[in-house]
C-alpha positions in Angstrom: -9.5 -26.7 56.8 -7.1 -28.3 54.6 -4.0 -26.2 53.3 -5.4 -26.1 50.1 -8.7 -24.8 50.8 -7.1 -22.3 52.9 -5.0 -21.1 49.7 -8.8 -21.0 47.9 -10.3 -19.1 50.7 -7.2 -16.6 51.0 -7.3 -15.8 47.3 -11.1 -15.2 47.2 -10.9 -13.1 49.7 -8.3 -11.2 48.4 -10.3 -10.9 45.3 -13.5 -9.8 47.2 -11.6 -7.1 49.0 -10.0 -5.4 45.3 -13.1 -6.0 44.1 -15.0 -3.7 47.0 -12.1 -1.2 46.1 -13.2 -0.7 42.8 -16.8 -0.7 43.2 -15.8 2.0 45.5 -14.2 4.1 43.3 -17.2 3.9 41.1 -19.4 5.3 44.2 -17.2 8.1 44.5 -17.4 9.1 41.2 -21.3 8.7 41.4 -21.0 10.8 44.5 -18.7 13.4 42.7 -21.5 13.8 40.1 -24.0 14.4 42.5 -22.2 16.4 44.5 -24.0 19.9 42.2 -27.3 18.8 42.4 -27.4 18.1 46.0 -25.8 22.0 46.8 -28.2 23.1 44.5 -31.3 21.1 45.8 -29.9 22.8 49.6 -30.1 26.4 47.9 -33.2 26.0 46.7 -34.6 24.6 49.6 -33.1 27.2 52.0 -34.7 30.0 49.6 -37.9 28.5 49.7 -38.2 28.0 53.7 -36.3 31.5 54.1 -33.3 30.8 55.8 -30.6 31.5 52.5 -31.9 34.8 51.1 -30.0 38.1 50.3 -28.7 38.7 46.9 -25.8 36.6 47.6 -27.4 33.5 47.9 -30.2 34.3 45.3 -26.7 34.6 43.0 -26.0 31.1 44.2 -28.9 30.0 43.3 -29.0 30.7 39.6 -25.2 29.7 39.5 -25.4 26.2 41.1 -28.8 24.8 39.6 -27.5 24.9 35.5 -24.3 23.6 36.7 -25.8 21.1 38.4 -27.9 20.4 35.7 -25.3 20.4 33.2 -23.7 17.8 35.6 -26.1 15.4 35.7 -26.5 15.3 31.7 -22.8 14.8 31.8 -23.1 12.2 34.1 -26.1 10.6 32.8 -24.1 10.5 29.6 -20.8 9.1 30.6 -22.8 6.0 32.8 -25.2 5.3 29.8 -21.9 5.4 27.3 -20.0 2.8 30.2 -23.1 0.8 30.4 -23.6 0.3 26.7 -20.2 0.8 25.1 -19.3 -3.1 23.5 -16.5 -4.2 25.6 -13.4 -6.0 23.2 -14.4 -9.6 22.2 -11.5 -12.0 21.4 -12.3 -13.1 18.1 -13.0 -16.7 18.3 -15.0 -20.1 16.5 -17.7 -20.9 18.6 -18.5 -24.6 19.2 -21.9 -25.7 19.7 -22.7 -28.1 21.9 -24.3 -30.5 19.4 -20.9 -30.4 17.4 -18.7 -31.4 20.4 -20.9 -33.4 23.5 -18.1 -35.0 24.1 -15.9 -32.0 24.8 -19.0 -30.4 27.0 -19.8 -33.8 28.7 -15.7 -33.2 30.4 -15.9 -29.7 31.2 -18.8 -30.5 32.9 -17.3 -33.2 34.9 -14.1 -31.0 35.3 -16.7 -28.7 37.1 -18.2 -30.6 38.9 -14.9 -32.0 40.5 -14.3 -28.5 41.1 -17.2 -27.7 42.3 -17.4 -24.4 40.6 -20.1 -23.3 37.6 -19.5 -24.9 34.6 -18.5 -22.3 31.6 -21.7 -21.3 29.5 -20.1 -22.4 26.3 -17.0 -23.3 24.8 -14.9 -21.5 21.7 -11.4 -22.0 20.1 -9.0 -19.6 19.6 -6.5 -20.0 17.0 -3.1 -19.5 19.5 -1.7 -21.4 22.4 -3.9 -20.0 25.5 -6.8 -20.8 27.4 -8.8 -18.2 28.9 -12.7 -17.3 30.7 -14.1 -14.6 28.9 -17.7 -13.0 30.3 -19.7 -12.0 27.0 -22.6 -11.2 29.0 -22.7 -7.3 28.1 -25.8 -6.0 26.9 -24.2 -4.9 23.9 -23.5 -8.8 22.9 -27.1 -10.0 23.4 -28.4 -12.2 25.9 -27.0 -15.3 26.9 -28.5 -19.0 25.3 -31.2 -20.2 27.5 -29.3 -23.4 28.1 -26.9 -21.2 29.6 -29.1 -20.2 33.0 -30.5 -23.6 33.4 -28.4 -26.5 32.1 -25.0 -25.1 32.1 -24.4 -22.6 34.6 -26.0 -25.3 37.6 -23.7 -28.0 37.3 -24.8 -28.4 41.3 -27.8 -26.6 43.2 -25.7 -23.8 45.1 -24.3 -22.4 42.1 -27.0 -22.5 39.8 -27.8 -18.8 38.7 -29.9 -16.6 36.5 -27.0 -14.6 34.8 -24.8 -16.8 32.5 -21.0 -18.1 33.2 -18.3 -17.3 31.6 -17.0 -18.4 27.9 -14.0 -21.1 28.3 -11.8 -20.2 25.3 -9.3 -23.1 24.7 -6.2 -22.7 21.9 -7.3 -24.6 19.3 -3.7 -26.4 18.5 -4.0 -27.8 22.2 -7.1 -30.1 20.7 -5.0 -31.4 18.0 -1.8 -32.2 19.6 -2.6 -32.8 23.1 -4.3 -35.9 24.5 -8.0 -36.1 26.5 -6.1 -36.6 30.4 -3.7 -33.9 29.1 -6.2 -31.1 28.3 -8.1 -31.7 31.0 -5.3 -30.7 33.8 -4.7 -28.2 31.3 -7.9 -26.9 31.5 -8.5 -27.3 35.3 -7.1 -24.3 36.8 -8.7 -22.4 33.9 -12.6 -23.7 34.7 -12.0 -23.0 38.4 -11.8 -19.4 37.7 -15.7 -19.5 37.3 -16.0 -19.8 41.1 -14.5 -16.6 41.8 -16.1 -14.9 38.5 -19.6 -16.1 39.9 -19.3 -13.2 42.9 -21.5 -10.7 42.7 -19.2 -7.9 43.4 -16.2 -9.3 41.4 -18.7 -9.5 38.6 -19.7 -6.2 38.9 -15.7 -5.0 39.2 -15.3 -6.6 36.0 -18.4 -5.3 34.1 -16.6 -1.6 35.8 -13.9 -1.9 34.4 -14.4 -4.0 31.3 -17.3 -0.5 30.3 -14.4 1.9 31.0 -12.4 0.3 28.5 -14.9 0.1 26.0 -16.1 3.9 26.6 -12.3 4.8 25.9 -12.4 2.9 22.8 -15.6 4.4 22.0 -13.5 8.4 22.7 -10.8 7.4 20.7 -12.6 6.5 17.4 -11.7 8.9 14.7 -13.5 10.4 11.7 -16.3 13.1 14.0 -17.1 16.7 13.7 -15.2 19.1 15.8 -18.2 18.9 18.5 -18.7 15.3 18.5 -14.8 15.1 18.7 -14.8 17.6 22.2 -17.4 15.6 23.8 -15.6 12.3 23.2 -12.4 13.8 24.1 -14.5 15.3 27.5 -15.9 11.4 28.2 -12.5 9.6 27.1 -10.8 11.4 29.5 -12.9 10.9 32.7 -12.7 7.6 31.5 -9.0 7.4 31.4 -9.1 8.9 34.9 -10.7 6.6 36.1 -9.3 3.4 34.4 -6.0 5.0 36.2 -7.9 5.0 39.8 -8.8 1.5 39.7 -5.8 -0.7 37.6 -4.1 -1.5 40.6 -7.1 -2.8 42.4 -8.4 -4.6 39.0 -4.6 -6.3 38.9 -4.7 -7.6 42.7 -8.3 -9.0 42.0 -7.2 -10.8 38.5 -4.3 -12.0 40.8 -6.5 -12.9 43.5 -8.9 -15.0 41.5 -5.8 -16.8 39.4 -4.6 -17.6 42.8 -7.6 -18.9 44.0 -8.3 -20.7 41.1 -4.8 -22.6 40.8 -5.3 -23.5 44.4 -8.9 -24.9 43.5 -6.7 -27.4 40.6 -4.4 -28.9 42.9 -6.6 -31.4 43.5 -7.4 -32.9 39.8 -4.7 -34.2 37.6 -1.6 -32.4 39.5 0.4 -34.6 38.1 -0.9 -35.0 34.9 -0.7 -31.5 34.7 3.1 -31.3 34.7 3.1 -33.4 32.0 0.8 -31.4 30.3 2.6 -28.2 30.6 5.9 -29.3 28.9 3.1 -30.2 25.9 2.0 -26.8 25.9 5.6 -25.3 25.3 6.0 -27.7 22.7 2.8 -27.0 21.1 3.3 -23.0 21.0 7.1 -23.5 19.3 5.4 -26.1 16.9 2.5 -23.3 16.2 4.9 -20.5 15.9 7.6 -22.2 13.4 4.2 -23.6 10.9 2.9 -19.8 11.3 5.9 -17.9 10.1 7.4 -21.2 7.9 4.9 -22.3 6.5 1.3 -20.3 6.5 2.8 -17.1 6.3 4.3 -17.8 2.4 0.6 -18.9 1.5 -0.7 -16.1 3.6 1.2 -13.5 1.5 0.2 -14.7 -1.8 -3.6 -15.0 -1.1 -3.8 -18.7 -0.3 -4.5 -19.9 3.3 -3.9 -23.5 4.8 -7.0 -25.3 5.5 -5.7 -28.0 8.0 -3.4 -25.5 10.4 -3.8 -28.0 13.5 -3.4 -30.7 11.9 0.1 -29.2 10.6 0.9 -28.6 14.2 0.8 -32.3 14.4 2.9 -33.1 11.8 5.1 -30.5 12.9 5.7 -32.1 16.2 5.6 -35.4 15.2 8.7 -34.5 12.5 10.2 -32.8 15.7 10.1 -35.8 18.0 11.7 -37.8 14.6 14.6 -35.3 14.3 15.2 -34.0 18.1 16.3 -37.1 20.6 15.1 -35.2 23.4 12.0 -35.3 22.2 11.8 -39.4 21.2 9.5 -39.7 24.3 6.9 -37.3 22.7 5.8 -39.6 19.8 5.0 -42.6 22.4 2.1 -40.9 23.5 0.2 -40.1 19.8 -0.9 -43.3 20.6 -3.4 -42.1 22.9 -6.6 -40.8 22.0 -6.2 -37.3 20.8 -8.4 -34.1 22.2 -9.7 -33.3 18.6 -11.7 -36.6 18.9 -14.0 -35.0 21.3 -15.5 -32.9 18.4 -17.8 -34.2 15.6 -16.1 -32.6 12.9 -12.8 -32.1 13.8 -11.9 -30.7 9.9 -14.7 -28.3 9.5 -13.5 -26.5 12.9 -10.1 -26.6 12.1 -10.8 -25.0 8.6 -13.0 -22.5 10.2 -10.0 -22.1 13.4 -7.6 -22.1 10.2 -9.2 -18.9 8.6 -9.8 -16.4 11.8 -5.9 -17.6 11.9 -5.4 -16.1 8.7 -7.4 -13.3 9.6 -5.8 -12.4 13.5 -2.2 -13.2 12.0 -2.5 -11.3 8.6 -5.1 -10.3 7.2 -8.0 -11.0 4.8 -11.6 -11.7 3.9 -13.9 -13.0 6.4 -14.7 -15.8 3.7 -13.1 -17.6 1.0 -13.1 -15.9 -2.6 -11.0 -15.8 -5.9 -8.3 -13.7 -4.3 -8.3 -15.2 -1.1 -9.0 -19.4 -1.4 -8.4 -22.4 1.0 -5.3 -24.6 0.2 -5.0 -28.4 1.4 -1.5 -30.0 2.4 -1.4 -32.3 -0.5 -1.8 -29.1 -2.9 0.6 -27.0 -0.6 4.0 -27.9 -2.9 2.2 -26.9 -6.3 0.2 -24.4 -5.3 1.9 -22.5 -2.8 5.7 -23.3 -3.4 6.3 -23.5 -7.1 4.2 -20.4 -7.3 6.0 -18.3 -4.6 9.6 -19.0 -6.1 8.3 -18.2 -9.7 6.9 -14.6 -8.8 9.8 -14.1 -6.9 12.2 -15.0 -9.9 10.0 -12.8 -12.0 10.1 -9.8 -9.4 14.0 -10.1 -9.5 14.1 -10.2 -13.4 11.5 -7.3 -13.5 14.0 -5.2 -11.6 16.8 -6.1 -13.4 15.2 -5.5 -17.0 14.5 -1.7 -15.0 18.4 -1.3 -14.0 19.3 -2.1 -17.8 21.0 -5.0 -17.2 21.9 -7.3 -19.9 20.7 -10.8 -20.5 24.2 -11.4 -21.8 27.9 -10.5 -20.4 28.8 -11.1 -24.2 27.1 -8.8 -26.5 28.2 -11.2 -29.1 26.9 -13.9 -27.6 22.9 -14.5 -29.0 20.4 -13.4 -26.5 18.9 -16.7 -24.7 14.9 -17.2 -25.3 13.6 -16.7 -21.8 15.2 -15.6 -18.3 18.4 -17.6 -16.8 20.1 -18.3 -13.5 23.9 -16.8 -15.3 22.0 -13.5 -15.4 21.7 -13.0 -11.8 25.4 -14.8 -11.1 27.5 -12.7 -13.5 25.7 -9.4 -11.9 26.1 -10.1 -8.6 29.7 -11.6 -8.9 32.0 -9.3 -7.6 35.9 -9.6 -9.3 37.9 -9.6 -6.3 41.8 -8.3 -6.7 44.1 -11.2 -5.6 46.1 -10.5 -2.4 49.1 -8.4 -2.3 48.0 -6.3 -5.4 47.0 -2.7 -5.1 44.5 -0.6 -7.6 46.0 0.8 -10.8 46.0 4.6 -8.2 47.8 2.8 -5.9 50.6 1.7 -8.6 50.6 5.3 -10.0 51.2 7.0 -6.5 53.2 4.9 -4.6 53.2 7.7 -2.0 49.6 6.9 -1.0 50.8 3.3 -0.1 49.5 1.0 3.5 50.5 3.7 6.4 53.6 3.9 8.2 53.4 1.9 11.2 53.6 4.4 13.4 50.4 5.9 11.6 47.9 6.0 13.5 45.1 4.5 11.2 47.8 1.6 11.8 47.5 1.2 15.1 44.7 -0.3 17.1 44.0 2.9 18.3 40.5 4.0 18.7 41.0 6.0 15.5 41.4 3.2 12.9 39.2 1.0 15.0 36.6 3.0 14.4 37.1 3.6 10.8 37.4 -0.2 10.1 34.5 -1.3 11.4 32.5 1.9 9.5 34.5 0.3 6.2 33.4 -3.1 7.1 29.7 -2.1 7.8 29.3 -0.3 4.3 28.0 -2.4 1.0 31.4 -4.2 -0.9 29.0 -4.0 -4.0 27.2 -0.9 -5.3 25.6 -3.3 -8.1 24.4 -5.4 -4.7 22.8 -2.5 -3.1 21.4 -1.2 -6.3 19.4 -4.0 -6.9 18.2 -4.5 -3.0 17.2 -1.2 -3.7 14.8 -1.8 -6.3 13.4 -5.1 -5.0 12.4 -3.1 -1.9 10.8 -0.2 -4.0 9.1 -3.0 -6.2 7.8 -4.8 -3.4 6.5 -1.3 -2.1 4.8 -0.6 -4.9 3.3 -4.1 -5.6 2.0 -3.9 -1.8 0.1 0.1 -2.4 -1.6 -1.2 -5.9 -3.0 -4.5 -4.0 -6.9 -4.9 -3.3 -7.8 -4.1 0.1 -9.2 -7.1 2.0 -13.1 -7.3 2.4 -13.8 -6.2 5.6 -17.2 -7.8 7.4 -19.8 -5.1 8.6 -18.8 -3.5 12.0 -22.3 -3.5 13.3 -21.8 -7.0 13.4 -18.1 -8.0 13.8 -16.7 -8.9 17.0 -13.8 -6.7 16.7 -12.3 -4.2 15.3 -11.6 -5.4 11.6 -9.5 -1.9 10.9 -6.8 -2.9 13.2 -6.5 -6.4 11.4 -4.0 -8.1 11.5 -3.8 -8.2 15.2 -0.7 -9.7 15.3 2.0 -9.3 13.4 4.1 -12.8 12.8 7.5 -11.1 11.8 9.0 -7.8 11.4 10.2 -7.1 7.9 12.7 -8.6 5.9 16.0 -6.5 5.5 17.3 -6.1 2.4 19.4 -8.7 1.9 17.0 -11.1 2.9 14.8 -9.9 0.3 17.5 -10.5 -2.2 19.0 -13.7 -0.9 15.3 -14.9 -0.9 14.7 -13.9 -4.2 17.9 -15.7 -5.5 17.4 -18.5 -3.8 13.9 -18.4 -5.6 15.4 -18.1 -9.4 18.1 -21.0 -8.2 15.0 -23.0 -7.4 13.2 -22.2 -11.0 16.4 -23.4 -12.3 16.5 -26.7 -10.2 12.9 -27.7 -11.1 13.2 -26.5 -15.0 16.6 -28.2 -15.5 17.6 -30.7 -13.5 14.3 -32.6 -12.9 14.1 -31.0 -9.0 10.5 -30.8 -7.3 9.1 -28.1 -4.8 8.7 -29.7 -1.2 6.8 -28.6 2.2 9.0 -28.8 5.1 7.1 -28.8 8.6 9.5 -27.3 10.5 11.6 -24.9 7.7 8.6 -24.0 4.9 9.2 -24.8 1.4 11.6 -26.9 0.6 14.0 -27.5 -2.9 13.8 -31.5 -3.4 16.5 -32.8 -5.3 16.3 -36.8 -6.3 14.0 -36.9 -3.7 16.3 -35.3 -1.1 15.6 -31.8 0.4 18.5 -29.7 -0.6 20.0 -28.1 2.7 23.1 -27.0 1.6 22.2 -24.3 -0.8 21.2 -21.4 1.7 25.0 -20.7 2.8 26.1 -20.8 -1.0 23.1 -18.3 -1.8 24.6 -16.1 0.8 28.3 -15.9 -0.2 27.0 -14.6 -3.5 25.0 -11.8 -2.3 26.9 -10.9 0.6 30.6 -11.6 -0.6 29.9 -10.9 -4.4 31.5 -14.8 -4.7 29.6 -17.4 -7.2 31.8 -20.1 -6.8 30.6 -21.8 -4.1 27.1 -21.6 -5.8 28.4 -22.7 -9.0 30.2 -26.0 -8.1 26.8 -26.6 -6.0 24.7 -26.3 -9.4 26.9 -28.9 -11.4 26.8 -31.3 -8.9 23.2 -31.0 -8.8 23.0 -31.2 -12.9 21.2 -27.7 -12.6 22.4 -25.5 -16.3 22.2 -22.1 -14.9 22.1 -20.5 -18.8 19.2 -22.3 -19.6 15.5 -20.3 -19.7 13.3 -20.9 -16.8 9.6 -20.6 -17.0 8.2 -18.1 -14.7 5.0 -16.6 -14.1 
């Protein structure tokens, strides 16, 4: 045997063996249930023949056989709830095999090499993973009938009656990676379905996967008092014995991942290292057009239609600006994975909108609140509009906080918002150096410290008190007005129209705990304000000085100026907000030809 079907053999076996250990655990828990009835069936038997009798047994008797009963229903109750309880689903787009032969045709062949089952069917999933996922619970229906017979017996001695599992593959892999490349990528993933074909591995997983469910099933709220102590009764003999059997369940995952990786070694190893380094560059490209890019569309009811697609042009504008990656953009000559599907736009619309869905939240379909947005539209549609609520928001709060239009109440009132507003009430009037407050000049006495003070020193004393000075707002108009964009943002989020949720009797998940993964945690509060300055600075650009809104693949929206993407203006926006200091912001705006006192338009 060769050293890499020993590896196979060893990991199987290991499998097998955690496997038995949990499907033990379940027979004593079986054998703990029946445990009452069978003292009870003893009692009564020994009564009847006439060996137990006497008014202690005859006690017994009456004691054991309700509590036996009892145990049974309880029993009976908790197995049925485990058997029938739907376990978690990943939500995913299912792809038929009539919309993607080509894609079926070489897992089939990847199986084959393998000589493992071939998966049952294939679904995206709108991350950067690749997983088997058995949906062959009773609570999900049963299986296609081209599942028992063409599918699952890619060779005689694997075909079977009960279906394989689901191969689950991240849908940016299609886009960006080529056919060799996603094929080693996939290897070590379809040789899982060896192991998961074992009878008692399957039936560890089924265990375990019903446990879960049943304590999903305990914890759902919103029951009467009884309902709520009987799931509480079930959810935690549940509990107890998810806790029995994790560490078995871990070792047999383990055991079957290592059996399966040692099953791969064999097709496209080498390939496959290649392939790896494209699957670190396709999650950073994924994450940076999530949070960048469809998150700002996200937020304002507008998802991306083409989200795949963007992960190539992401990369591609990676490999244009990063040397290291020059190598990358060689291979886009090759024929990409998408081409393996019929309709490579009409999944990635459909992979585009559960994205929307995992990542933030929204309708299950397209409506006037809540409605697709190409690439070529993104600029208009997304960017212009984002910057002018944004300006508006700011101005909203400062019309609240009384704050002039004007510094000069002789000057006239201009006919619409302006950029001078924002920059005479954030512009802090520094005292020059060596100058001391009008208190200081009246009480000399309360001058810098005497040096051997020991605020003075770099003792722990003034230490500590500078950095508590240095950590405080320099401008109370600064935090005043962070202030209020947070509370109007608050407010604007509690008066919004809860998403359309699907029906639960037929969603795949849990649409409640949507979104299911948050992209970022929220913004402090002076990157709310910088953001919303840098907004009203970009009103101004495109209202002014002739500038036009841009989509950046890597950085999100994007200021263009004479047909240049403006880079420079984030570290000026900062110095005003943070340092109460316009200048640097103002000598940017008239060298860009941008008149900060003229009205904007805003929505």
């Amino acid at each position: 045997m060769t050293g890499t079907g020993m590896g196979v053999e060893a990991g199987a076996q290991a499998a097998r063996s955690r496997a038995l250990a949990v499907l033990r655990i379940r027979s004593r828990a079986l054998a703990v249930a029946l445990l009452p009835a069978a003292v009870a069936v003893i009692l009564l038997a020994g009564g009847s023949t006439d060996h137990l009798v006497g008014p202690f047994w005859h006690a017994a008797r009456w004691t054991m056989t309700p509590v036996a009963l009892l145990v049974l229903l309880a029993a009976g109750a908790i197995a049925l709830v485990v058997a029938r309880a739907r376990p978690a689903v990943s939500p995913t787009v299912p792809i038929a095999e009539e919309s993607a032969p080509d894609l079926y045709r070489m897992v089939r062949d990847l199986a084959d090499r393998l000589d493992v089952p071939a998966p049952c069917a294939i679904a995206l999933t709108p991350d950067c993973d690749s997983w088997l996922e058995d949906r062959t619970h009773p609570a999900h229906g049963p299986p296609p009938a081209a599942d028992r017979d063409e599918i699952a017996g890619v060779r005689g001695a694997h075909r079977r009656t009960a279906a394989a599992p689901v191969l689950v593959i991240g849908s940016p892999f299609l886009w960006w990676m080529r056919v060799g490349e996603l094929r080693a990528v996939l290897a070590p993933v379809v040789a899982g379905t060896g192991p998961s074909a074992h009878p008692d591995i399957a039936a560890a997983r089924r265990f375990v996967r019903g446990l879960d469910a049943a304590v999903a099933v305990a914890s759902t709220p919103g029951r009467c008092p009884l309902t709520r102590a009987v799931c509480a009764s079930l959810g935690w003999v549940a509990r107890l014995l998810l806790r029995s059997c994790r560490e078995h369940a871990a070792q047999m995952e383990r055991g079957v991942a290592a059996a399966a990786s040692e099953r791969a070694q064999a097709v496209d190893y080498g390939l496959r290292i290649v392939a790896q380094e494209q699957v670190g560059l396709a999650y950073a490209g994924w994450d940076r057009l999530l949070t960048r890019v469809a998150l700002p569309a996200w937020r304002m009811g507008r998802w991306p239609s083409r989200l795949d697609a963007g992960v190539v042009a992401a990369l591609t504008e990676l490999s244009r600006r990063d040397r290291l990656a020059e190598g990358f953009a060689s291979r886009l000559g090759e024929r990409p994975a998408c081409d393996l599907l019929e309709e490579p736009g009409t999944v990635d619309g459909a992979a585009s909108l559960l994205a929307a869905r995992l990542f933030h939240g929204g309708p299950a379909e397209p409506g006037p609140d809540w409605a697709p947005v190409d690439w070529d539209e993104y600029p208009e549609e997304v960017v212009d509009r984002k910057w002018r609520t944004d300006a508006a928001r700011l101005h909203r709060v400062l019309d609240t906080l009384g704050v002039s239009s004007t510094p000069d109440p002789a000057v006239e009132h201009p006919d619409g918002p302006t950029l001078s507003r924002i920059l005479t009430h954030l512009s802090t009037p520094s005292l020059p150096p060596n100058k001391r407050s009008d208190a200081d000049c009246e009480n000399p006495s309360q001058g810098p410290p005497a040096p051997e003070d020991e605020t003075a020193m770099d003792g722990a004393g003034g230490t500590i008190q500078a950095e508590a000075e240095a950590e405080e707002p320099e401008d109370e108009r600064t935090a005043t007005l962070t202030a209020g964009l947070t509370a109007e943002l608050a407010r604007e989020e509690a008066t919004a129209t809860p998403a359309e949720r699907t029906d639960p009797d037929t969603a795949l998940w849990d649409d409640a705990t949507l979104p299911l993964f948050p992209l970022q945690p929220p913004r402090t509060a002076r990157e709310l304000l910088a953001d919303h300055v840098t907004a009203m600075v970009c009103c101004a650009a495109m209202d002014t000085a002739g500038a036009t809104p841009g989509l950046d693949w890597l950085d999100g929206p994007s200021l263009l100026i004479n047909g240049e993407r403006a880079t420079d203006l984030t570290p000026r926006v900062l110095s005003l907000v943070e340092d109460g200091d316009p200048a640097p912001l103002r000598t940017w705006l008239l060298e860009s030809g941008i008149r900060p006192e003229k009205p904007v338009r805003l929505v």
